[in-house]
C-alpha positions as CSV (number, residue, x, y, z in Angstrom):
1,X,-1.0,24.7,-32.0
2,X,-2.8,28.0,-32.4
3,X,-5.4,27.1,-30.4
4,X,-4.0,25.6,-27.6
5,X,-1.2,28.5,-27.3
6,X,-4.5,30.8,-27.1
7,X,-6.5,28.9,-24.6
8,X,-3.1,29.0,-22.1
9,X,-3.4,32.7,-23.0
10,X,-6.5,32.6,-21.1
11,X,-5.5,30.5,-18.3
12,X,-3.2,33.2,-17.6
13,X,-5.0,36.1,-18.4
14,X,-7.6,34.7,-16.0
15,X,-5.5,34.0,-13.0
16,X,-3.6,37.2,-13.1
17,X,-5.9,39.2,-12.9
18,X,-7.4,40.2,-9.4
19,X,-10.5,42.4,-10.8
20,X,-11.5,39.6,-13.5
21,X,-12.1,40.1,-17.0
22,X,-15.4,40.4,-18.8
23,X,-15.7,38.1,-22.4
24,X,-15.3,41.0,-24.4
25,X,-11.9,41.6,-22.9
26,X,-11.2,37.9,-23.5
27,X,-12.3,38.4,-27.1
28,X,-9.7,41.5,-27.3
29,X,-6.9,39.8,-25.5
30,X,-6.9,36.8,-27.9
31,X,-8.1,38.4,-31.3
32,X,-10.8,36.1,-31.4
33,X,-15.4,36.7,-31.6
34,X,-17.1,36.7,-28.4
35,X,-19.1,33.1,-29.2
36,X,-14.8,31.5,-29.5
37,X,-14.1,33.1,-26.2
38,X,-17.3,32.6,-23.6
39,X,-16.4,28.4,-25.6
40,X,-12.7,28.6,-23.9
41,X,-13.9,29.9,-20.9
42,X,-16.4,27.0,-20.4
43,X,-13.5,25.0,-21.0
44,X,-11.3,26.4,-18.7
45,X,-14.1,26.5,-15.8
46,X,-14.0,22.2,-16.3
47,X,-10.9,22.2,-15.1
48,X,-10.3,25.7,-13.0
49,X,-11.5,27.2,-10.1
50,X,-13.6,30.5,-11.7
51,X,-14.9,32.6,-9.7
52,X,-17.5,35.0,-11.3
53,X,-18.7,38.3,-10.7
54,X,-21.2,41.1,-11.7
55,X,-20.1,44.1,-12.6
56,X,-23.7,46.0,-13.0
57,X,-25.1,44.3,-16.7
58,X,-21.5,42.6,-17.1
59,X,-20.2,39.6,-16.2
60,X,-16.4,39.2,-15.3
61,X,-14.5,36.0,-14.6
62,X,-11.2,35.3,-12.9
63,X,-9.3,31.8,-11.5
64,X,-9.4,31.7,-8.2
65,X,-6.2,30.5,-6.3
66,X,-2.7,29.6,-7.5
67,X,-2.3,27.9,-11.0
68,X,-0.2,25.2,-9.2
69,X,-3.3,24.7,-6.3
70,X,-5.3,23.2,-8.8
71,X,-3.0,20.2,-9.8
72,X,-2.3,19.8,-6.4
73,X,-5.6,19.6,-4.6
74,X,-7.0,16.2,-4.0
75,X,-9.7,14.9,-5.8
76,X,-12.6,13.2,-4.2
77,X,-11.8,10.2,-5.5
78,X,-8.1,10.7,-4.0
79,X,-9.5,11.3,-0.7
80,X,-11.8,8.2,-0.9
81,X,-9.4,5.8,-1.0
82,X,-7.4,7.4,1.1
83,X,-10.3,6.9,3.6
84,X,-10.7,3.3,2.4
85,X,-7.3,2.6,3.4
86,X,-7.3,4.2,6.9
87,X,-10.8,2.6,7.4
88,X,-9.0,-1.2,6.4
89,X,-6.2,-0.4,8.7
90,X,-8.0,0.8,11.7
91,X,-10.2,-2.9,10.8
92,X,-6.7,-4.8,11.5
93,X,-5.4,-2.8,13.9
94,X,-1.9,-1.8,12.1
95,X,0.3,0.7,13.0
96,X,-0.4,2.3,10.5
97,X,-3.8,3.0,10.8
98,X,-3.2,6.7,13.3
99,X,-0.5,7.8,10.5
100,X,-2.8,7.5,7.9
101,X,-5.6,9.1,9.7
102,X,-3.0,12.0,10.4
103,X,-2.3,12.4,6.7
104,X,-5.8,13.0,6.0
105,X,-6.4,14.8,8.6
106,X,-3.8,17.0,7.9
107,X,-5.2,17.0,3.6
108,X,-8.4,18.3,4.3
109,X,-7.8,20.7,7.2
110,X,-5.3,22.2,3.9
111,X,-8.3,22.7,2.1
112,X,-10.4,26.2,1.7
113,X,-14.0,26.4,3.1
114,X,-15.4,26.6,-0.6
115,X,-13.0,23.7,-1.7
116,X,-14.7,21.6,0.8
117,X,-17.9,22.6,0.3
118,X,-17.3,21.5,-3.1
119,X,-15.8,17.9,-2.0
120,X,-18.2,17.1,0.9
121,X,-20.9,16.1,-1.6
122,X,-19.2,13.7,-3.4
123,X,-16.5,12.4,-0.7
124,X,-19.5,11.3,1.6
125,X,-21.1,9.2,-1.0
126,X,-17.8,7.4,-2.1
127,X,-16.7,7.0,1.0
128,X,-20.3,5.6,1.8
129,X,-19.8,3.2,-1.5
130,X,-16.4,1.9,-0.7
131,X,-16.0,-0.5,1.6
132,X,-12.9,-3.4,2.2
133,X,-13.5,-6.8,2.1
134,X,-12.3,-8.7,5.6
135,X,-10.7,-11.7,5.1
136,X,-10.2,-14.6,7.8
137,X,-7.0,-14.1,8.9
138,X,-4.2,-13.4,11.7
139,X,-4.9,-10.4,13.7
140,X,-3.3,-8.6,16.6
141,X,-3.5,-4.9,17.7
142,X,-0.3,-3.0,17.4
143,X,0.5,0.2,19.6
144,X,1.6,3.0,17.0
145,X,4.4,4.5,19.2
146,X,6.1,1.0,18.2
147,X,6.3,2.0,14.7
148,X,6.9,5.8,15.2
149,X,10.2,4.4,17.8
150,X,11.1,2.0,15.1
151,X,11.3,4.9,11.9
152,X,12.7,7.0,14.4
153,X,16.1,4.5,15.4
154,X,16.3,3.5,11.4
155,X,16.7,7.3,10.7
156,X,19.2,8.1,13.7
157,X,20.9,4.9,12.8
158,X,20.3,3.3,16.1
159,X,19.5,0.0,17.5
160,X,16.0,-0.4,19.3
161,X,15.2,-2.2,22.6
162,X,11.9,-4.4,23.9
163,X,11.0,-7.3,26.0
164,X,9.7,-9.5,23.2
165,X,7.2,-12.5,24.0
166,X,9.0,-15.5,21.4
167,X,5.6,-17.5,22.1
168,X,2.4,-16.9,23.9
169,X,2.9,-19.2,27.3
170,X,6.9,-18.1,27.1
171,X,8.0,-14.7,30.2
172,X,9.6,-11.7,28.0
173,X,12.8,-11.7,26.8
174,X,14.7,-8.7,26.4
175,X,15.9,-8.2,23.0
176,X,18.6,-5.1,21.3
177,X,17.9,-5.6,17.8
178,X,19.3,-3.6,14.5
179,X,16.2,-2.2,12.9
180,X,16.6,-3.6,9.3
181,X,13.0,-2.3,8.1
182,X,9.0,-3.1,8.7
183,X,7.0,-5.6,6.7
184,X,3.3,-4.5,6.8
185,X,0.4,-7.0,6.6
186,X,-2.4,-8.4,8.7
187,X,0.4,-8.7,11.1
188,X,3.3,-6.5,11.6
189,X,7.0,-7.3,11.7
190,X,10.3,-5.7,12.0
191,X,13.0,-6.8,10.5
192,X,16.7,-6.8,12.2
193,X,18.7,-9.0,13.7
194,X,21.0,-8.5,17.0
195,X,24.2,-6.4,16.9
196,X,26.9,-9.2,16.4
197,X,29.0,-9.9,19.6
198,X,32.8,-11.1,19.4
199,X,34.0,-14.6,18.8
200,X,30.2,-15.1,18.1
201,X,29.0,-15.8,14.3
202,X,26.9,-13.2,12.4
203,X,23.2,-14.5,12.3
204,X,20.7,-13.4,9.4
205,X,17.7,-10.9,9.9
206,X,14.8,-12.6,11.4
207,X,11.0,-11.2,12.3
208,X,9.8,-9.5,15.5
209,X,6.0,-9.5,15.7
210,X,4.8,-5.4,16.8
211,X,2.3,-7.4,18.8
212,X,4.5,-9.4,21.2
213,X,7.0,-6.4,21.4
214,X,6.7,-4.3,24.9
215,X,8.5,-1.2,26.3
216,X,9.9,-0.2,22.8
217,X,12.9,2.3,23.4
218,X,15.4,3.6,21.2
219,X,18.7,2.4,22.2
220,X,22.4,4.5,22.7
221,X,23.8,1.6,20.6
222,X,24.5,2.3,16.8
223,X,23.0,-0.6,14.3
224,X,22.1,0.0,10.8
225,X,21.2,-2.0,7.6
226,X,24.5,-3.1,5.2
227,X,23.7,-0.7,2.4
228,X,23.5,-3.2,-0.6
229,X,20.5,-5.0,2.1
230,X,17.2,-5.1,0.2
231,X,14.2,-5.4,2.3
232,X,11.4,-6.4,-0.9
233,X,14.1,-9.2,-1.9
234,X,14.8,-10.1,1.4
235,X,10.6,-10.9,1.7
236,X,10.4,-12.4,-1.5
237,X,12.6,-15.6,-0.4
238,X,10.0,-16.9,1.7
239,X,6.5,-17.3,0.4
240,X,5.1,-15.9,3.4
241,X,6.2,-15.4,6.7
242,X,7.8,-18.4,7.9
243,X,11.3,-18.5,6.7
244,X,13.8,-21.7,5.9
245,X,15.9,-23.1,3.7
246,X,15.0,-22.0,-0.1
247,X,13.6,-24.6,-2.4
248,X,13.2,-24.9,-6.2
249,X,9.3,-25.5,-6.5
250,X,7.8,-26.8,-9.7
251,X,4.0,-27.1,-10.1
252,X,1.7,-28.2,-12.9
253,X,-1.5,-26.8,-13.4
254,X,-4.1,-28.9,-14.9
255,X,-5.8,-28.1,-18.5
256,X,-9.1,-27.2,-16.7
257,X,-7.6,-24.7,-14.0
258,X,-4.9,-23.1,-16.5
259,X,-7.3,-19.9,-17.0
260,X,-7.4,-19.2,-13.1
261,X,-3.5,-20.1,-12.9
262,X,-2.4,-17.4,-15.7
263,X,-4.7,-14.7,-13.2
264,X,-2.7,-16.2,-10.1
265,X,0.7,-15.0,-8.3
266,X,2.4,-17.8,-6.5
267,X,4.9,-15.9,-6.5
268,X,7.1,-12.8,-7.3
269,X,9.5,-15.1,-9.0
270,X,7.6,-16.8,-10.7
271,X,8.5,-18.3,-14.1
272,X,5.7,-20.0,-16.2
273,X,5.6,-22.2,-19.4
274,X,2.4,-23.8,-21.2
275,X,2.1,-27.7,-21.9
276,X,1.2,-29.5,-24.8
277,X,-2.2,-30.5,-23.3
278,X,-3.4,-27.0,-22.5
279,X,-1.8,-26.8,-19.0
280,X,1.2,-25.4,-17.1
281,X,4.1,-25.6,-15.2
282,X,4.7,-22.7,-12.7
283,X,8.3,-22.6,-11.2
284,X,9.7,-20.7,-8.7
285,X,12.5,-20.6,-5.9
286,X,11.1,-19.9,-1.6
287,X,11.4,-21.2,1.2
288,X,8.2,-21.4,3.7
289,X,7.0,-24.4,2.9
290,X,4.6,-24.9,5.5
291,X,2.5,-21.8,4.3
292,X,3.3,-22.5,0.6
293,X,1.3,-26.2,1.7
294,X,-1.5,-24.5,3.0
295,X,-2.2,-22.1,0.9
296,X,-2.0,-25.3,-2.4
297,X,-4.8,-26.7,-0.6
298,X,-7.1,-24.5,-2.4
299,X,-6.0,-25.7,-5.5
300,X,-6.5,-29.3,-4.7
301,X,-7.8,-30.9,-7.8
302,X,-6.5,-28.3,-10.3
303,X,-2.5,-28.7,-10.0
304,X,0.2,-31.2,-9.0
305,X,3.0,-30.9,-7.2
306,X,5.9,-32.0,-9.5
307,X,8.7,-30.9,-6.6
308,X,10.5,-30.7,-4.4
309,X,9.7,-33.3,-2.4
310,X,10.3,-31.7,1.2
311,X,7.1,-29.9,-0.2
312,X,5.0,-32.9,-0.9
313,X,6.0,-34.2,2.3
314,X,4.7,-31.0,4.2
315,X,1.6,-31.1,2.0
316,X,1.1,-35.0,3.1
317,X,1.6,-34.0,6.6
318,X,-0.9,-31.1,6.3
319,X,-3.4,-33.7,5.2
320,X,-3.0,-35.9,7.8
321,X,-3.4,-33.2,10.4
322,X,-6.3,-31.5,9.0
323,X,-7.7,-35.0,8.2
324,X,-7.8,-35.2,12.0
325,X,-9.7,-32.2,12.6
326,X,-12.8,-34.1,11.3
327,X,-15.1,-35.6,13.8
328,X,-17.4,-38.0,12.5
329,X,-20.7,-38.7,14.6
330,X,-21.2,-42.6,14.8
């Protein structure tokens, strides 16, 4: 480990100094020839910040900055997709989209004038080169302040209040709900459910849509999540958004579409086992069976639904609607 302990001899020798050092001091420093020394520092100036200066017909060198600033300064290919992300956002109007743009922000303005001159280059043309792909899909803008009022009464421990629009032709309704958590997508939700009154049952977390929510306020009234509540297990019994009651779903791939199955989530709970004839059977347990129909309609041809049947049922009636939907001239 010679070699290496000499090298971080140099990484230190060059940052603490403030005059810089020349390669002959290197050389000295490290008992090593001149050719071994001007080698590490070329190593040491791929990863470091070094700075050099003349010093009449010598050269000295010295690492500009804090060791710790250069494992904490973002790369261009950090910022990048950290563009690409607040670019995507701002495309489906999320909440998230102006706290994301913040963090940026707020990364670059950290940066020195000759650390961005150095990142400019580069950060333009990635940023130029990566671009999201935009689905067909829901989309609704969300105001921001709904998400900052939401973090804000989860961390307090506080219920929120909003007049919430249940569906499109319905008046507001005002709601108090417990903030439970926020479930990010093309659409965004929150989580909670009302504060439970007397002589009435409890009732399970359901979905507010940010979109339909209005006049978000923090409330005086306490409401927090049970402790042992777990929001990513929560999601993951429904296969999308819809929720009702679980089922136990059993699919079997054909032989031909096994190879595109084995690269495919259904599900997060997903189990899988391969069939004598090259296919598979996919199982897994969710409720949302009107979006789990849909979404097996691009898989027509290439799997069968072995059960349950409340699924083929939904998947029969999804036919029949979208049979409808065709219009055939005479």
């Amino acid at each position: 480990m010679a070699k290496l302990d000499r090298l971080l001899s140099l990484v230190y020798l060059l940052s603490e100094t403030s005059d810089g050092v020349t390669l002959d001091d290197m050389a000295t420093a490290l008992g090593v020839n001149r050719r071994t020394a001007e080698r590490m520092r070329d190593v040491i100036g791929l990863h470091f910040d070094l700075e050099e200066q003349s010093d009449g017909s010598r050269k000295r060198f010295r690492i500009l900055g804090s060791l710790r600033r250069v494992y904490t300064r973002p790369t261009p290919e950090e910022l990048a997709a950290l563009q690409t992300e607040v670019d995507a956002r701002q495309l489906e109007h999320s909440p998230r989209a102006a706290l994301l743009l913040s963090l940026l922000a707020k990364i670059k303005s950290a940066l020195d004038d000759r650390e961005r001159r150095r990142l400019a280059p580069d950060l333009e043309l990635l940023a130029r080169a990566h671009r999201m792909m935009v689905a067909a899909g829901p989309t609704a803008a969300s105001d921001p302040a709904t998400l900052t009022t939401v973090q804000h009464a989860i961390l307090a421990g506080t219920c929120v209040e909003f007049d919430y629009v249940r569906e499109e032709d319905e008046p507001p309704q005002w709601r108090r709900v417990i903030p439970y958590g926020v479930a990010f997508g093309p659409l965004t939700y929150l989580v909670g459910k009302m504060p439970p009154r007397e002589g009435k049952p409890d009732k399970e977390p359901v979905l507010f849509r940010f979109d339909r929510m209005s006049d978000v306020r923090p409330s005086n009234t306490l409401g927090t999540a049970p402790e042992d509540f777990d929001l990513e297990a929560w999601l993951a019994e429904s296969f999308g958004i819809w929720r009702d009651e679980k089922h136990e779903v059993c699919l079997r791939v054909l032989p031909h579409a096994s190879a595109r199955a084995k690269a495919w989530r259904f599900h997060g709970s997903q189990t899988t086992e391969p069939l004598p004839d090259g296919g598979m059977r996919i199982r897994f347990a969710a409720g949302g069976l009107r979006e789990m129909a849909e979404h097996l309609f691009s898989w027509a041809g290439d799997l069968v639904i072995e059960s349950p049947e409340e699924l083929k049922e939904t998947m029969s009636e999804r036919l029949r609607l979208a049979a409808a939907m065709v219009v055939r001239d005479e």
